[in-house]
VEXZAPA-37314 format. One record per residue (C-alpha): residue number from 1; residue in one letter; y, z, x. Coordinates in steps of 0.02 Angstrom, whole numbers. Layout:
N
<pt pos="NUM" code="A" c2="Y" c3="Z" c1="X"/>
...
END
This chain:
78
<pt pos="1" code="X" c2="-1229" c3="549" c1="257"/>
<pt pos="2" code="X" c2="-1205" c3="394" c1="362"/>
<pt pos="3" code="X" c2="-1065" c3="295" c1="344"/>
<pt pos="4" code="X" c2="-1100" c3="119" c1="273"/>
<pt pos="5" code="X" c2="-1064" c3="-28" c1="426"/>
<pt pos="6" code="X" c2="-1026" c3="-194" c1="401"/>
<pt pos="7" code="X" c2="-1088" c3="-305" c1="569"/>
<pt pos="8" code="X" c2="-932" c3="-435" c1="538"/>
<pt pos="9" code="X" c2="-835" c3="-273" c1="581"/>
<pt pos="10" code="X" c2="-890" c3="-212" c1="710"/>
<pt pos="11" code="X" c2="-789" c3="-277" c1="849"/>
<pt pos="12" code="X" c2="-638" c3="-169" c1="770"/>
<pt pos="13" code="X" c2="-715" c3="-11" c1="851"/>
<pt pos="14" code="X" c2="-647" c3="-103" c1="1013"/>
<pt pos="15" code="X" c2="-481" c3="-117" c1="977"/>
<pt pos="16" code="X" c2="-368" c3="-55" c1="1101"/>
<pt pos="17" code="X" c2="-223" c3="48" c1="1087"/>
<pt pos="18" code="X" c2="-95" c3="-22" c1="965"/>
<pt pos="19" code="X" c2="66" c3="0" c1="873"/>
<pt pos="20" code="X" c2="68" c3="-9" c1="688"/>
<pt pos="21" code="X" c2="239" c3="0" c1="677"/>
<pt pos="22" code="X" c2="410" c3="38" c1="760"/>
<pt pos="23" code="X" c2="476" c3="221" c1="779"/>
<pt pos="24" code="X" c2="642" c3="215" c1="673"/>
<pt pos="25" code="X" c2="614" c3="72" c1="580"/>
<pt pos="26" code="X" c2="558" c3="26" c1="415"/>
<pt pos="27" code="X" c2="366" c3="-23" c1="404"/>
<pt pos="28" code="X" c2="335" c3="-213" c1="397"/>
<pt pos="29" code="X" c2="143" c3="-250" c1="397"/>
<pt pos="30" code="X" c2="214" c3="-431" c1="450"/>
<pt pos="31" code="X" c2="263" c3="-343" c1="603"/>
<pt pos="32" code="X" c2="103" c3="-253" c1="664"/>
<pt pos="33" code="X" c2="17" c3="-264" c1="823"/>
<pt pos="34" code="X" c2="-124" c3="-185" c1="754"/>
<pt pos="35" code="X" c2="-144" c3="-323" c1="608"/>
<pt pos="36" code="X" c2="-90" c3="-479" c1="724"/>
<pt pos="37" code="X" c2="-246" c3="-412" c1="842"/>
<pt pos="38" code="X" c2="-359" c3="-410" c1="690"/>
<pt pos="39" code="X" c2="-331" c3="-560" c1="606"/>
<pt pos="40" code="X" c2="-341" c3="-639" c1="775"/>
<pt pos="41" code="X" c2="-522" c3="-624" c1="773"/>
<pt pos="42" code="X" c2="-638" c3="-747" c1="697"/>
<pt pos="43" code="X" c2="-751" c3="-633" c1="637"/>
<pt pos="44" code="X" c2="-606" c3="-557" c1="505"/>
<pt pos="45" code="X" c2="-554" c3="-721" c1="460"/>
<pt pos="46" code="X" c2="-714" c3="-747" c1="402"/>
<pt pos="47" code="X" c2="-767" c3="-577" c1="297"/>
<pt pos="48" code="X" c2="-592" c3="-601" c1="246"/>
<pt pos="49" code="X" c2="-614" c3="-788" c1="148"/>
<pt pos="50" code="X" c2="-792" c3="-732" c1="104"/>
<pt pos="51" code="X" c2="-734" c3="-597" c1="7"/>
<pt pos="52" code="X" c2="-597" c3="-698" c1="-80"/>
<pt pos="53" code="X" c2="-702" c3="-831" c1="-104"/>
<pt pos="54" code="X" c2="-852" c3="-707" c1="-180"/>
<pt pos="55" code="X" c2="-725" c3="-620" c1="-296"/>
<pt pos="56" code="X" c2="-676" c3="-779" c1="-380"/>
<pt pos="57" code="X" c2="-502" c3="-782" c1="-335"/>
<pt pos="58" code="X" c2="-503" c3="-952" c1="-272"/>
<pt pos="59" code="X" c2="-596" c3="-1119" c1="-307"/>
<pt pos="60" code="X" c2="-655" c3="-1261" c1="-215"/>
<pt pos="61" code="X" c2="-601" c3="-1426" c1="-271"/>
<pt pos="62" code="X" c2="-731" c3="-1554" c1="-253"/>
<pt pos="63" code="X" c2="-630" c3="-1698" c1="-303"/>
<pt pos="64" code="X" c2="-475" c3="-1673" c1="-203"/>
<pt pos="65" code="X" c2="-589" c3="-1569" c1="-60"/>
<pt pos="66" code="X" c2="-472" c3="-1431" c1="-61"/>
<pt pos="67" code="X" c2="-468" c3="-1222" c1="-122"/>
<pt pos="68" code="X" c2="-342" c3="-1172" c1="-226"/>
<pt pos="69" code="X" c2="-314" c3="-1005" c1="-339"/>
<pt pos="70" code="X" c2="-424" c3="-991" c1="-492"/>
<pt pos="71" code="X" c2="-253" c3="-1009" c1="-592"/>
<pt pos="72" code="X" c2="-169" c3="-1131" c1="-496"/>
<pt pos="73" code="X" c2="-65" c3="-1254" c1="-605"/>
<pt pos="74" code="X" c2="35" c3="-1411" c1="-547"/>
<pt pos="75" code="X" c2="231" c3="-1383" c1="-585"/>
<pt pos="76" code="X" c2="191" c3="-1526" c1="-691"/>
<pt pos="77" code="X" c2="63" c3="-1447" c1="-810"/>
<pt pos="78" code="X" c2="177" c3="-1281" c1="-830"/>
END
């Protein structure tokens, strides 16, 4: 069975050789080569906020022309 491909993805199989994290250290996704090269790209920055956006996570705001989370509330209203 072939494996399902998504064409927004596809420049990953070109990644080059990259450290996910440090030998002896404690793992820190904020640290990784491999995910600073992939959310360099366009192309993941854009599945990525479609995605979000699709699952109904976040909203756009007409009036004020901005997103925000589905259950965003001022520090006023809390």
């Amino acid at each position: 069975m072939k494996k399902k491909t998504n064409k927004k993805l596809e420049f990953l199989r070109h990644m080059p050789p990259l450290k996910h994290s440090v030998p002896g250290c404690e793992f820190d996704i904020m640290k990784s080569d491999v995910m600073d090269w992939i959310i360099s790209h366009p192309e993941i920055r854009t599945y990525l906020f479609d995605k979000i956006a699709n699952f109904g996570s976040i909203s756009y705001n007409h009036s004020s022309k901005t997103w925000q989370g589905v259950d965003y509330k001022p520090r006023w209203e809390v």
